[in-house]
VOPAGU-2260 file (C-alpha; in pm, 1 decimal, decimal comma):
REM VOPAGU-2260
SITE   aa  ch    i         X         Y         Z
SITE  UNK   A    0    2393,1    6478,9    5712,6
SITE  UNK   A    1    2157,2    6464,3    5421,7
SITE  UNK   A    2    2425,0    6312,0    5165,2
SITE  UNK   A    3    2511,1    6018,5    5479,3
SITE  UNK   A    4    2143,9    5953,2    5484,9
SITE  UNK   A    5    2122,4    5859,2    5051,4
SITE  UNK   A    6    2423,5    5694,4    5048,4
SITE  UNK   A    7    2305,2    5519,6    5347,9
SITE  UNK   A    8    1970,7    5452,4    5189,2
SITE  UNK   A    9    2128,9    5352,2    4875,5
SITE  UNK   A   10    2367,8    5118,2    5045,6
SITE  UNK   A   11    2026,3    4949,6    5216,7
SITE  UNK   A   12    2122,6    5083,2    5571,5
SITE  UNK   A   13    1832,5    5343,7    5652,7
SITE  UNK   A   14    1722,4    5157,7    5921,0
SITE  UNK   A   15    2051,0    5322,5    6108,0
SITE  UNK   A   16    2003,5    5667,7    6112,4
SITE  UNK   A   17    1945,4    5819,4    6437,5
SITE  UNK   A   18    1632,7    5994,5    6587,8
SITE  UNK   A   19    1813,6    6321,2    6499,0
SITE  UNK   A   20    1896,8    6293,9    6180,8
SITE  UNK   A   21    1543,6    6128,9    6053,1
SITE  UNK   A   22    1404,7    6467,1    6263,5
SITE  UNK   A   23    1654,2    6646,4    5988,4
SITE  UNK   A   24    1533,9    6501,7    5733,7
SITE  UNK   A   25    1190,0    6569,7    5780,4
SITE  UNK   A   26    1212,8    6922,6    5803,9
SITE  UNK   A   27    1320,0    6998,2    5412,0
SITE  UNK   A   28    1129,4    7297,4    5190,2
SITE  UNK   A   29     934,3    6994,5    4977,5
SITE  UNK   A   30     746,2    6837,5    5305,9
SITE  UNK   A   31     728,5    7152,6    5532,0
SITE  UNK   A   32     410,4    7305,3    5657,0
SITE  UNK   A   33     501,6    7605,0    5796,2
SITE  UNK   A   34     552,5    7973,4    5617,8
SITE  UNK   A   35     833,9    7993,4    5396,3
SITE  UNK   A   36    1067,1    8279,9    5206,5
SITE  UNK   A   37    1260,5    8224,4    4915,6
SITE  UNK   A   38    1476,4    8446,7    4782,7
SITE  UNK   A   39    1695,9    8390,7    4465,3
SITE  UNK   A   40    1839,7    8500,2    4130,5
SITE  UNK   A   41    1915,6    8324,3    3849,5
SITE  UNK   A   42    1873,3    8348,8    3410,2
SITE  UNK   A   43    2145,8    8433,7    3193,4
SITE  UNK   A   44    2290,7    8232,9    2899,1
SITE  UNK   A   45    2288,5    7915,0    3121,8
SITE  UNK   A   46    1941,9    7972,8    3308,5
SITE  UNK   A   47    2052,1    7885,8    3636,1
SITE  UNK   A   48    1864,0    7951,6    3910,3
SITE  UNK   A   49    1978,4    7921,6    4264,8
SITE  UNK   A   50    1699,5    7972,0    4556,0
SITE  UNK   A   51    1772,4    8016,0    4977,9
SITE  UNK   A   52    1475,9    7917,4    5125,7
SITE  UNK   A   53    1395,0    8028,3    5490,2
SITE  UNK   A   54    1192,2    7826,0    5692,4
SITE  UNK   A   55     934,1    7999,5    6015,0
SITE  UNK   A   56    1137,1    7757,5    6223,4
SITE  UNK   A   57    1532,5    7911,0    6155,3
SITE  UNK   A   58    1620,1    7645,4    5918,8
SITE  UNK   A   59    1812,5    7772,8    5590,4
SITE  UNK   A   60    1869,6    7576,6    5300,2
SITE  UNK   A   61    1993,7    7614,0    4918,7
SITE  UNK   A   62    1837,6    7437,3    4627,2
SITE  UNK   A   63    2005,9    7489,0    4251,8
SITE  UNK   A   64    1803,6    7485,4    3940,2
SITE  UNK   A   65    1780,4    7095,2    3828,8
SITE  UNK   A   66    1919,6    6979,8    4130,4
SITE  UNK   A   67    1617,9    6802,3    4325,5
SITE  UNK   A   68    1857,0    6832,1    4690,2
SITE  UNK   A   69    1785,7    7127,0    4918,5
SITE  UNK   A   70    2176,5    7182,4    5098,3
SITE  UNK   A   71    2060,9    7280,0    5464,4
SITE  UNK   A   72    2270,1    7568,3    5562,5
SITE  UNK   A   73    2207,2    7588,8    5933,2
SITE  UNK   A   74    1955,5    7727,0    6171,1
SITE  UNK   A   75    1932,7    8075,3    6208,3
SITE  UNK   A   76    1825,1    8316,5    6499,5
SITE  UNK   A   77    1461,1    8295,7    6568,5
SITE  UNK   A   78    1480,8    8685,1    6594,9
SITE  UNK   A   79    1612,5    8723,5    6278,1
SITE  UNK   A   80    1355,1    8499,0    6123,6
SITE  UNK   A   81    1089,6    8674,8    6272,1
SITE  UNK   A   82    1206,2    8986,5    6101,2
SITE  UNK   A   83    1237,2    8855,2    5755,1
SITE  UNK   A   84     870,0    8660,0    5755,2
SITE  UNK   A   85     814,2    9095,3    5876,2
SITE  UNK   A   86     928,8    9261,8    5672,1
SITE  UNK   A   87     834,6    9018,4    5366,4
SITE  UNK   A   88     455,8    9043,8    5523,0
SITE  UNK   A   89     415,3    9390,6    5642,7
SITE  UNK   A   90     651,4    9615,9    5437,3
SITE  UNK   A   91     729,3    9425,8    5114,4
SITE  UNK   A   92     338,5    9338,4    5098,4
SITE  UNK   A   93     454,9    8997,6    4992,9
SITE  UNK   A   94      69,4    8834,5    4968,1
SITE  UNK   A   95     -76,7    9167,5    4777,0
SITE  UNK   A   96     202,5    9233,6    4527,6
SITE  UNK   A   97     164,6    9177,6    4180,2
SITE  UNK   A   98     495,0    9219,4    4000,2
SITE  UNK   A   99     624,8    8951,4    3740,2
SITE  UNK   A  100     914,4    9105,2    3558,1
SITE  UNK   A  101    1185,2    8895,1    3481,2
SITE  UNK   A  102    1453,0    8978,8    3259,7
SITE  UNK   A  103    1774,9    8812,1    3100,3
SITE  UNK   A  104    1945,2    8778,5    3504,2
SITE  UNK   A  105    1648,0    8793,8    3754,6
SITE  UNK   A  106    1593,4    8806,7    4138,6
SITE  UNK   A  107    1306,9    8686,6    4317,6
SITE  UNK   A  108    1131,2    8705,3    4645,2
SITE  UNK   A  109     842,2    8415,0    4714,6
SITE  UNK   A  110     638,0    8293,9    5066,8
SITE  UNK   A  111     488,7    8069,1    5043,3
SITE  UNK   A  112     288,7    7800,3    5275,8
SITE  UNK   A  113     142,3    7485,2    5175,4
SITE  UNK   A  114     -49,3    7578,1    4850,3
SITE  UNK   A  115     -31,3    7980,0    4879,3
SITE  UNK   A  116     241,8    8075,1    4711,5
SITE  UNK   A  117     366,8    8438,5    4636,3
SITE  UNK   A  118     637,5    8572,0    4437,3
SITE  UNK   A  119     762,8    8922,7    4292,6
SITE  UNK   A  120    1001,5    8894,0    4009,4
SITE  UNK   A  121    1223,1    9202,9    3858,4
SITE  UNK   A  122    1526,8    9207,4    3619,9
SITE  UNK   A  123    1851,0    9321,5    3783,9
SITE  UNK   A  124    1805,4    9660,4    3587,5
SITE  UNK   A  125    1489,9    9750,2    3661,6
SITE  UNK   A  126    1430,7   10044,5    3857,5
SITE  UNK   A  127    1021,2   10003,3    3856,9
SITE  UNK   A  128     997,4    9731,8    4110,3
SITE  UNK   A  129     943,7    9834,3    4430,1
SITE  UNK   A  130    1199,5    9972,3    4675,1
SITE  UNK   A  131    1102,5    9763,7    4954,5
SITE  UNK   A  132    1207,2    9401,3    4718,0
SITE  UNK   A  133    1596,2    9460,0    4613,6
SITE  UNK   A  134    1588,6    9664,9    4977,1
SITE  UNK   A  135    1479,5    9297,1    5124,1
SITE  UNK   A  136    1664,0    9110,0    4879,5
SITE  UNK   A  137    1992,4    9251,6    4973,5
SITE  UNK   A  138    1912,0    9197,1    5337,0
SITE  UNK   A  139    1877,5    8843,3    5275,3
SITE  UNK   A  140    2118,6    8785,0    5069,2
SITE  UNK   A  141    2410,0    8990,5    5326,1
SITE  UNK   A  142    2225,8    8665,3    5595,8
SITE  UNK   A  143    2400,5    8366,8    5340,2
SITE  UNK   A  144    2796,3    8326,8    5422,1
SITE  UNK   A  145    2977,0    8425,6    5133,6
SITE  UNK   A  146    3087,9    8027,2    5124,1
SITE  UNK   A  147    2792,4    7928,9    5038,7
SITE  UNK   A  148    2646,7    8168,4    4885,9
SITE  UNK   A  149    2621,4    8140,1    4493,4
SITE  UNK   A  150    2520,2    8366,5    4218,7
């Protein structure tokens, strides 16, 4: 839906799109006010990145390192959701966390809403983050379909 509405833009017919696709497009990461998880992994040789971001309101989407397009993914269960912003807030600590080590292939975990932003970094190997962030990380990650998934 999002690549009809540039090409449609680019092509000078945005005055077309429907109620429910503008409504779509409104609701991306970049413009949202609501809480927000993003969970990702990325370094290496190339130092690509790739980040799922879960909005409060079910939406999933997937943004790539240099790519300025978030790919929506679908809407997921607002049961589900409300277990992840959990768990991020209540057992992973996600606002009173302090950890920031990256390494040569990292994963991440960030919330973040309007300008408070959180984020715990570790390198794949490391075995001093805590539990409760690869525990999390893995849960998330087992939520993306493997065709979309990448990384």
């Amino acid at each position: 839906m999002q690549r009809l509405a540039l090409l449609m833009a680019a092509l000078g017919l945005g005055l077309l799109l429907t109620q429910s696709c503008t409504k779509r497009l409104a609701t991306r990461p970049d413009s949202y006010a609501g809480r927000q998880l993003l969970v990702g992994s990325g370094g290496g040789f190339t130092g690509f990145t790739t980040t799922y971001i879960l909005l409060d309101n079910g939406q999933l989407f997937r943004k790539q390192h240099r790519d300025a397009t978030y790919w929506p993914l679908g809407k997921q269960k607002r049961a589900l959701v409300r277990r992840f912003f959990t768990a991020a807030e209540d057992t992973c600590l996600i606002k009173t966390t302090r950890y920031d080590q990256p390494g040569n292939r990292s994963r991440f975990v960030g919330w973040q809403q309007g300008e408070q932003t959180y984020r715990v970094t570790w390198s794949v190997a490391d075995t001093a983050v805590p539990a409760a962030y690869p525990a999390f990380y893995n849960a998330f990650m087992a939520m993306i379909p493997d065709s979309v998934r990448l990384n």
